[in-house]
N, C-alpha and C positions, 0 to 999 in steps of 0.2 A: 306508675304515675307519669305521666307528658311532662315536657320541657314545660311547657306552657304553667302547669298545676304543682310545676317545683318552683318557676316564678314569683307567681301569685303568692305561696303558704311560705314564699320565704324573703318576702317582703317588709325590711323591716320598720318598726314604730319609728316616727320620725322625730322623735324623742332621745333614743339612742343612736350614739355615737358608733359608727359602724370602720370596719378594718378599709375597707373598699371603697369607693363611689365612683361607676360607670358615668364617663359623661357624653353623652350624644348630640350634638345638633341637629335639627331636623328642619327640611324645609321640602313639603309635598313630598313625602319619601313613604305611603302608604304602603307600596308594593314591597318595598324593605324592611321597613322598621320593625313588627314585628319579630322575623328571622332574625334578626342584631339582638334583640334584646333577649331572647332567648338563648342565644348562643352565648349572650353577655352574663347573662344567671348561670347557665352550664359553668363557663369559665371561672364563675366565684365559687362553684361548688364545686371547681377541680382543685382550689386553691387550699380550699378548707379553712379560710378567713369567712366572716362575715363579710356582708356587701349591701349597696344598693344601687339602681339602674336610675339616671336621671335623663329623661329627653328634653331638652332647650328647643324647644320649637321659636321658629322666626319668621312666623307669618305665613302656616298652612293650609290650606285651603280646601285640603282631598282628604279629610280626617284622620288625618297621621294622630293627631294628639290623642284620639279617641283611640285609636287601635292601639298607640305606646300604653296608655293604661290599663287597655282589658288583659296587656301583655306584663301588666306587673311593673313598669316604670312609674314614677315620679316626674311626673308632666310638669315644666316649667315655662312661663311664656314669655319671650322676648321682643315685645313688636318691633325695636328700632334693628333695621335688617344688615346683618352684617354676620362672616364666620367667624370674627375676633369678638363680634359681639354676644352672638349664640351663647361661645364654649364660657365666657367669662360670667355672663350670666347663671350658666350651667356650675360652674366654679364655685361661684358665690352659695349657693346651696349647696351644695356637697359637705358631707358631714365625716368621710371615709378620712383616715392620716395617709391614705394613697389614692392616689387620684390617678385612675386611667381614660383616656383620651380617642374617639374614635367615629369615624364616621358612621351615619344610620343607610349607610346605600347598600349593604353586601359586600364589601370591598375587603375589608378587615375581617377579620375571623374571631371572636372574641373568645372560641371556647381553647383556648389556649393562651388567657391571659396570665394564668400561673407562671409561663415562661416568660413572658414579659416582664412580671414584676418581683420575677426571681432576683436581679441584681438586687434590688433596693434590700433585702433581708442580706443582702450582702454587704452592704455601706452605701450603696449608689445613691446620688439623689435622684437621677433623672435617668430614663431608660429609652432611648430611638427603638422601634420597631423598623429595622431597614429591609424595603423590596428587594433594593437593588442588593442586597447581602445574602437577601432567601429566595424567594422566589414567586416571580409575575408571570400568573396564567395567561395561555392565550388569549386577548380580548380583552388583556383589565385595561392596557393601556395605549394611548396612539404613539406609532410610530415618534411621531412630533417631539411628545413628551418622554418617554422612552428614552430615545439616543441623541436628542438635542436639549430641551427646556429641561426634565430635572437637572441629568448631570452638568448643562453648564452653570446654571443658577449652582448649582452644588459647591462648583468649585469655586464661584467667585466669591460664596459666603467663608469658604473656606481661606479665599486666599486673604479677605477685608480684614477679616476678625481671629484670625491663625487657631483655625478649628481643622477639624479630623474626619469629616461626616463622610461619612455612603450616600448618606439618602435626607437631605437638608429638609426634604419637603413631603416626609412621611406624615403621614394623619392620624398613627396609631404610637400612642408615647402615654408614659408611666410615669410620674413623677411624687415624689413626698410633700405634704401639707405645706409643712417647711419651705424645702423649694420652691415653692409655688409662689408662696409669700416673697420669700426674696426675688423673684424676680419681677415681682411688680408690673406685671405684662399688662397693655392699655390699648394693642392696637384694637382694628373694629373691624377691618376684611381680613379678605386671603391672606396679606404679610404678616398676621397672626404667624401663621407656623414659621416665618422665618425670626420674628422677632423670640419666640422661644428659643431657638436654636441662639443668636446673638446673645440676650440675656444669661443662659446660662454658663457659655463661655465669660461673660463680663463677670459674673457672681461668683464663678470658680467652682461651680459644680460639678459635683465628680457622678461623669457621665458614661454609660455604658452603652453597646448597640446590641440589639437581639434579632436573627433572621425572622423575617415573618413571610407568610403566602399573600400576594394581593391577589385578588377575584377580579374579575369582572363585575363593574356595578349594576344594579339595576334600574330600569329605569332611565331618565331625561339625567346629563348631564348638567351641572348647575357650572360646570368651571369655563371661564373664556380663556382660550387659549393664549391670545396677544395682551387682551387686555389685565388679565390676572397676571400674564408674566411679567407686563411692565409693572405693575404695583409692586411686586418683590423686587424689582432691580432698581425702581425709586427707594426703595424703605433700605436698599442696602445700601444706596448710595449715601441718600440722607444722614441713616448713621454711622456714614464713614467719612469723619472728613477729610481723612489724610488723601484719600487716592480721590476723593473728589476735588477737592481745591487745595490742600497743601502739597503735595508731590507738584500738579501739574502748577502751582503759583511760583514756586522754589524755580522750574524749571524755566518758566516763561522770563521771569526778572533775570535769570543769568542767562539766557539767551540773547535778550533786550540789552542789559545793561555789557556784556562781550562785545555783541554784535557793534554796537554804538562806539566804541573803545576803538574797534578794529578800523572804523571807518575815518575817525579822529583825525588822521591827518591826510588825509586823501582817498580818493578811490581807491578801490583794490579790482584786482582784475580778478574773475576765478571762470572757469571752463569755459572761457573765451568771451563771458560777460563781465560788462562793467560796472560792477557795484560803488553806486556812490551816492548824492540827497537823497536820492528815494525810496533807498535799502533803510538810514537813517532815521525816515518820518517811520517808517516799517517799524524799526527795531525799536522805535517810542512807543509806539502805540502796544506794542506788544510788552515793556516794558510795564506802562500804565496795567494794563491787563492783567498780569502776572501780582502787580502787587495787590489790584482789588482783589484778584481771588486767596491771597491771603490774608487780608482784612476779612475776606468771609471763613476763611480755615479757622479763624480763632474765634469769631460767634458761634460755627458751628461746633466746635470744640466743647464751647463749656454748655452750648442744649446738649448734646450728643452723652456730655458728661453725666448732669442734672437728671436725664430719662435713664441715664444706667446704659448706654449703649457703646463708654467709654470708660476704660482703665484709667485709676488715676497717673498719670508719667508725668515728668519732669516738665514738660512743655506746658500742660493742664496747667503744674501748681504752679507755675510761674504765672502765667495767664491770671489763676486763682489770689492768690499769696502775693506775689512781689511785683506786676504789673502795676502802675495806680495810672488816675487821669493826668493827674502832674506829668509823671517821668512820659507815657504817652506824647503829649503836647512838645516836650519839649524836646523828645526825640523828632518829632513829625516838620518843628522848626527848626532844627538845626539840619536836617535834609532838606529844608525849604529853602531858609538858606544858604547852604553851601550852591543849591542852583541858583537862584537870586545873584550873587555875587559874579558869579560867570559870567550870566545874561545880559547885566551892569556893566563889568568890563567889555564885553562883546557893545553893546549898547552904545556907550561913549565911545570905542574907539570909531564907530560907524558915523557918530556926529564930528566924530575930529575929521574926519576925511569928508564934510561936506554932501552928509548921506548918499556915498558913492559906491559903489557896489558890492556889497555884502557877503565877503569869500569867507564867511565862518558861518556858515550854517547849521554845519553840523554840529561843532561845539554849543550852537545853541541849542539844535534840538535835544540834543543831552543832557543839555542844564535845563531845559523848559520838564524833559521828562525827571527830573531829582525835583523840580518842584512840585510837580503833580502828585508823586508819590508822597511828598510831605506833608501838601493840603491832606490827600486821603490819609493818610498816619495820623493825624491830631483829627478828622475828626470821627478816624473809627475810632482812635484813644474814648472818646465821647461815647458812642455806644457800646464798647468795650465795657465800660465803666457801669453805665444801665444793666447789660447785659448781667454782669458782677452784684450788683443792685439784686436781678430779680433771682439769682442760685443762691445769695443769702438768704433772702426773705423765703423760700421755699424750704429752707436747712433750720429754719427757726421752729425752736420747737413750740408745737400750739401754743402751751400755757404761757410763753412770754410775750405770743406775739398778741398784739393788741387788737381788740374788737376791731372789727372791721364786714360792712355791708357789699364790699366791694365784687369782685366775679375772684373765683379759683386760679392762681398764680398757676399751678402746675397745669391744670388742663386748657389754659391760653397756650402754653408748651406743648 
């Protein structure tokens, strides 16, 4: 009996609930798909679970979907075109309590998925297939990607979200029903595979890596080099808000707000320059800078939260729990204040002298910059507060929340 006629006869009723579900995206991948989905039944019949082969087609053209079925797959179609949207579509029909993950180009090997979803019969929920752990034939991959684009995207998911990977951006992953569910995964392209990799670290999945062979694909390449890369290094940045806006916010305000201290009572000299007003309006503006982008650290805080792409910490529940719009405002005035008052003294003594020439500048620009930040303080307190507004309304559970026509809380998020 062919690979092909062990496929087909062991196809199961879509009725039953099966051990397995292969899931494949497919996008013009005629000359592959076949080869995958045979290798993909081999691989269930090495496992000795039942199984079934699903291809998520996303708009093809050169009758992939026709050849996935005469090959014994479960052809599903997804026109709105995306790789996060393919696999998820793909997901949604799956009926296996394991769900294996991979590409339809040749790349992946699937008749060797028994080693892959060995951990899970071990307790794992989640399983990496890493290249870089097993081994990449000549020609699967470019230079480019190879020894710059995965491993640095590798490490910097590693370094955002204090993960462990080899291989952040493998294609071929294993995961339990369970799992799957708790991570609640929603992207729609490429940062698909990074956002797995993020969620499961946030969910606390216990995660294993297994060596795999990558191939050489067949076929037109679908991935853009630049522009896929930057889509993962936005979606990591996005859900990280510490190293996007709180480190470097922390940093700029005590820059700004030193710098201005030192300048206080006169110039300073340093490597033979003479820093004085114009270092001053500098260390304001940088000042201002540093506190917006911590007014954006704590929006992005609790989205970041809300999508699961943040641990709940101390800083979260405060934000969450003990923040309100009151205490906000009235922190945001009393820094507004304390500049105000300065500004006022500096002010009047410039009219007692017959608006004569104005030797406290500095002191002002200092106190102009405490009031800036206080304006911004009350009134991101204000969308803080909304912000707060729309993670409750999301955390409500349906039956209390009340009828409503309006659009999807969580997918405006």
């Amino acid at each position: 009996m062919s690979v092909v006629d062990v496929a087909v006869d062991s196809f199961p009723d879509v009725s039953v609930d099966v051990d397995i579900s292969v899931v494949m995206p497919c996008l013009n991948e005629a000359e592959s798909v076949e080869r995958c989905i045979n290798w993909a039944w081999e691989g269930i019949k090495r496992s000795g679970m039942t199984g079934e082969v699903i291809v998520s087609d996303n708009g093809s053209t050169d009758g992939s979907p026709e050849i996935a079925a005469r090959a014994g797959a479960r052809v599903v179609h997804q026109p709105r075109r995306g790789y996060g949207n393919a696999y998820r579509h793909g997901f949604a029909h799956a009926r296996g309590r394991i769900i294996v993950m991979a590409d339809s180009d040749g790349t992946y090997d699937l008749r060797r998925l028994d080693a892959l979803v060995a951990p899970l019969h071990e307790g794992y929920d989640y399983v990496l297939g890493s290249r870089f752990g097993g081994e990449i034939l000549p020609g699967a991959m470019p230079w480019l990607h190879r020894y710059v684009g995965n491993p640095v995207l590798t490490r910097v998911l590693n370094l955002f979200f204090a993960y462990d990977s080899s291989d952040a951006h493998s294609g071929m992953r294993a995961f339990t029903r369970d799992a799957y569910e708790r991570m609640a995964l929603d992207s729609e392209g490429m940062e698909f595979a990074s956002e797995i990799v993020i969620k499961a670290a946030r969910t606390n999945l216990r995660v294993a890596e297994v060596p795999i062979i990558y191939h050489p694909r067949t076929g037109e390449s679908k991935l853009h080099t630049f522009r896929d890369g930057w889509r993962h290094v936005r979606f990591m940045l996005l859900c990280c808000p510490k190293y996007l806006f709180l480190l470097p916010g922390v940093l700029l305000v005590l820059l700004g707000l030193l710098g201005q201290s030192a300048l206080l009572s006169g110039p300073r000299p340093l490597g033979g320059h003479r820093f004085d007003v114009h270092m001053s309006a500098l260390f304001a503006l940088i000042t201002i800078v540093g506190s917006q982008l911590l007014a954006f650290g704590a929006f992005a805080k609790i989205h970041a939260h809300i999508r699961g792409y943040e641990r709940s910490d101390a800083f979260t529940r405060w934000l969450r729990q003990d923040f309100t719009l009151e205490r906000g405002i009235l922190g945001g005035l009393l820094i507004f204040t304390v500049g105000f008052v300065i500004d006022l003294a500096i002010l009047i003594e410039w009219l007692n002298s017959s608006l004569g020439e104005l030797d406290r500048l500095r002191p002002a620009l200092f106190a102009m910059s405490l009031m800036g930040m206080g304006v911004q303080f009350m009134f991101s307190a204000f969308f803080l507060s909304l912000t707060n507004q729309v993670a409750d309304a999301l955390r409500t559970p349906p039956g209390d929340a009340q009828e409503s026509s309006g659009p999807d809380l969580r997918a405006a998020l």
